[in-house]
C-alpha positions in Angstrom: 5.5 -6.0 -8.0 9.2 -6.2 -7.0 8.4 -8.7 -4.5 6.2 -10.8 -7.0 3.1 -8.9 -6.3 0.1 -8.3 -8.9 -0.2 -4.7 -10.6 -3.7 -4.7 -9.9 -5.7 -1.8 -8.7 -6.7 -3.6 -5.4 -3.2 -3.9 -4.5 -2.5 0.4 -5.1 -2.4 3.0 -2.9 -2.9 6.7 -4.2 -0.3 9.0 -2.4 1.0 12.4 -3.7 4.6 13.0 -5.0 6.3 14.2 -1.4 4.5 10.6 0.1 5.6 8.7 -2.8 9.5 9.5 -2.4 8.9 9.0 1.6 7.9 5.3 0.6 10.7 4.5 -1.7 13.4 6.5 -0.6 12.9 7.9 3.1 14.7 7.3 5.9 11.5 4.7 7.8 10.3 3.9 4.4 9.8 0.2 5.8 7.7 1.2 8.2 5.5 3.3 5.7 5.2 0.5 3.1 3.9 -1.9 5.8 0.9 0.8 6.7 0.4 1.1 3.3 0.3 -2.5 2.6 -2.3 -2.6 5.9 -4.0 -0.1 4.5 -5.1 -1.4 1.0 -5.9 -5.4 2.7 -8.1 -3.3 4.9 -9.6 -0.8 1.9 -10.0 -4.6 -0.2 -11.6 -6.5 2.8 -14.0 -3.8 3.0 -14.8 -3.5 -0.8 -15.2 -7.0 -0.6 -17.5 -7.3 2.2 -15.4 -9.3 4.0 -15.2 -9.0 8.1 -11.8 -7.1 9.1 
């Protein structure tokens, strides 16, 4: 959403708290939100039927 994205649940990730502060606030936390961002097109192209 800070980037201009949707609040929408195909767009969300479930983590836990420690995971959570590791994306927002830990020292690769780039690196994590770009496998998480992977992560959910992957989990929506699949729900969608789409081909990976």
């Amino acid at each position: 959403m800070a980037e201009g994205g949707r609040d929408h649940p195909v767009q969300m990730v479930a983590l836990c708290p420690n995971c959570h502060a590791m994306k927002e606030r830990g020292s690769k936390r780039h690196a994590l939100q770009a496998i998480l961002r992977e992560v959910a097109a992957d989990a929506h192209r699949r729900w969608n039927g789409s081909p990976s």
